[in-house]
C-alpha positions, 0 to 999 in steps of 0.5 A: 300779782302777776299781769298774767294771773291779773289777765285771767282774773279779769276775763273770769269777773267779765264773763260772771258779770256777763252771766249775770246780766244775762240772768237779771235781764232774762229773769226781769223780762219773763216777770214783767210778761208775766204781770203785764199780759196776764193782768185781767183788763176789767180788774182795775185794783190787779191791774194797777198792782201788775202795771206797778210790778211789771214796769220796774221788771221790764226796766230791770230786763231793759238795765239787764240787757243793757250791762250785758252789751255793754259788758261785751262791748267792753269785753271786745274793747278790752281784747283788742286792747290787750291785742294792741298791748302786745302788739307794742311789746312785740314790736318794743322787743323787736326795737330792743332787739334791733338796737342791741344788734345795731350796737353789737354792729357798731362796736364790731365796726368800731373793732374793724377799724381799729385793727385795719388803723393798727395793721397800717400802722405796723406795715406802713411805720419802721420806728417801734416807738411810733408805733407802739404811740399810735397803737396804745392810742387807738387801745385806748380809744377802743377800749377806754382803760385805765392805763396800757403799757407796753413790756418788752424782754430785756436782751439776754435778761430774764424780766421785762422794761416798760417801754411805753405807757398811754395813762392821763390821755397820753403816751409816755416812754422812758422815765415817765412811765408809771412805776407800776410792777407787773402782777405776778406771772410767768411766761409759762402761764401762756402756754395754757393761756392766750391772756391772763385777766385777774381782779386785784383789789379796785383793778382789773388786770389783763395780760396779753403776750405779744408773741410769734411762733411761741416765742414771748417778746413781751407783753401789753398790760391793760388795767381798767376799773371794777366794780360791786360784781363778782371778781368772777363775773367781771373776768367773764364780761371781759373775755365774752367783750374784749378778748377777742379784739386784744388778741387780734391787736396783740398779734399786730404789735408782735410783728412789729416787736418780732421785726423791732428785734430783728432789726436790733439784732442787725444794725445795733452793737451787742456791747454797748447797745449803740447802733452799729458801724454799718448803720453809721455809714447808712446814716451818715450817707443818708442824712448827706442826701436828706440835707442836699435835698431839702437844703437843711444842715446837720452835724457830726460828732466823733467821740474817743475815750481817751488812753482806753488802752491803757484802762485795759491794761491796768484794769482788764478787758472786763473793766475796759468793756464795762466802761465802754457800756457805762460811757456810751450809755452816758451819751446815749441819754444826754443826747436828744430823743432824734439824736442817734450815737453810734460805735463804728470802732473799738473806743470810737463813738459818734453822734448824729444832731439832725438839723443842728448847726456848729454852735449847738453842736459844740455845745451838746460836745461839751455836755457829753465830754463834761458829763463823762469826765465827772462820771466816776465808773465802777469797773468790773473788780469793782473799783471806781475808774475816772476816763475823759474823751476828745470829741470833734465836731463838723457841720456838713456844708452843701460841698461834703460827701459823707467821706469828706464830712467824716474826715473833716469830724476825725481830723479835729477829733485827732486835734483834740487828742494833740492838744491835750486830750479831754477836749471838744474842737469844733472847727480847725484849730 
């Protein structure tokens, strides 16, 4: 039964007990009167019979009178009893309700912060990939996905490449990401859609773009777990608690993927996906100021893809530029993640190892001129080209300037190419 109906119940038994109390009482009392006053005195047998009559009458009027107010004594008891009651419901649902606005506060902080920690990050960092870390870290942390991953658009290519993924509490990049397709979609769903969130089997998946003025530069991938509930339902939950701030973080990454891009375009070779000349000389001139400052060392690497004109030549320009991609791409992932490769010429490549004396240096030389020599490279008729490089190498000393350091590096690079090509000389020979 409802506490309401049970209420009322309760409150009709109360006053019916009541009345007839009040009855019992009235009715005793007025027998007992009537037996006691009315007995003749000098009738001792009447008398007798009345005094045995009216005394239980009057105790029934006194037992009457008693259950009346004890009847609303309890009755007021019981008022402010219920009184009391919803006294404490009113005041637990005021808890309740200011517990809920307390955590309703507290995760909206908790959104504050993380979007003021991803806007420092994005103004305060120049290098994407540290970026994108520490983002994917305070994602995660927010909102406790399964796994989060960074797409971006492939330059002049129609899909995207994962670039970096936070999944088993911590970031990946490259090969360890996890070989996870992003679920079906175009970048047409986005013109009537700011995110696309879908239930698929055991996984909830939502799709944010990561784009500025319209323009699509990729996008973040969030997966969590679901539930019994309704694909529908859940889809819901999503949008009413998390929409909100993935679209205000969303925006920051885009800057920083927009300004990623623009720096791409900038400072990197559009052939070989090398950094470009100019960000060579930039470089080379500040590492000289960063080893002079701090007193650490560096080295140089000069690369030359040998009789490259030669490959042009016999197999065409087409093959020549693919040779040119497949070589610097080889150097590119034989060198260490802090190692930079550059093309500042035709054929002519280079390598800057931070924090690496001569001896390593050569040694990474010899890898890179190995591995290329073993490489066979299908060209763009598709046969298979076999090329060797001459490599020279220069640590910088606390007398060079970028020009001298460059010239010492070219100098046995045209060494390397005297003595027989397909070679690596680190120091005057």
């Amino acid at each position: 039964m409802a506490p309401r109906k049970l209420s009322v119940l309760k409150s009709l038994l109360t006053n019916v007990w009541l009345v007839v109390c009040v009855l019992a009482s009235g009715s005793c009392l007025v027998l007992a009167l009537q037996l006691l006053l009315r007995a003749p005195p000098l009738d001792t047998s009447v008398l007798k019979i009345r005094l045995a009559l009216g005394v239980p009458a009057s105790f029934g009027a006194l037992a009457g009178l008693y259950g009346a107010v004890v009847t609303v004594v309890l009755a007021f008891k019981n008022a402010r009893l219920r009184r009391l009651r919803g006294s404490v419901r009113e005041l637990q649902r005021r808890a309740d309700e200011l517990e809920s606005l307390h955590l309703a506060q507290r995760a909206r902080l908790d959104e504050l912060s993380t979007l003021r920690e991803v806007a420092t990050i994005v103004n305060q960092e120049s290098d994407f990939g540290i970026i994108a870390e520490k983002v994917l870290d305070l994602i995660h942390g927010l909102l406790e996905p399964l796994e989060v991953t960074i797409f971006l658009c492939e330059e002049d290519k129609p899909k995207m490449k994962a670039f970096a993924q936070h999944v088993g509490g911590k970031v990946v990049t490259g090969r360890k990401i996890l070989t996870r397709s992003i679920p079906d979609f175009t970048l047409s769903d986005f013109e009537s859609h700011s995110i696309i969130c879908r239930v698929h089997g055991q996984e909830l998946h939502a799709i944010v773009p990561l784009k500025v003025a319209d323009e699509v530069h990729g996008v973040l991938l969030l997966i969590f777990s679901t539930d019994a509930r309704p694909a529908d339902v859940q889809v819901a939950e999503f949008n009413q608690t998390r929409r909100r701030v993935l679209l205000q973080v969303s925006h920051h990454i885009s800057l920083a993927v927009k300004t990623k891009h623009l720096h791409t375009r900038a400072v990197v070779d559009g052939l070989t996906r090398l950094y470009s000349r100019s960000h060579f000389s930039a470089q080379l001139q500040a590492s000289v100021e960063l080893a002079l400052r701090t007193r650490d060392t560096f080295s140089l690497i000069l690369i030359d893809i040998d009789h490259f004109k030669k490959v042009n030549d016999t197999h065409g320009h087409a093959t020549g530029d693919v040779i040119l991609t497949r070589v610097a791409k080889r150097i590119q992932s034989s060198l260490r993640k802090y190692d930079t490769a550059y093309r500042y010429g035709g054929e002519e490549l280079a390598a800057l190892l931070p924090r690496t004396r001569m001896k390593q240096a050569a040694t990474t030389a010899e890898r890179l001129r190995s591995a290329i020599e073993e490489q066979k490279f299908r060209g763009a008729d598709g046969k298979l080209v076999r090329v060797t490089v001459s490599l020279g190498v220069a640590q910088f000393e606390p007398t060079d300037d970028a020009d001298s350091l460059f010239n010492r590096a070219d100098r046995r690079l045209y060494r390397a190419k005297e003595l027989g090509r397909n070679r690596v000389v680190p120091a005057a020979a």
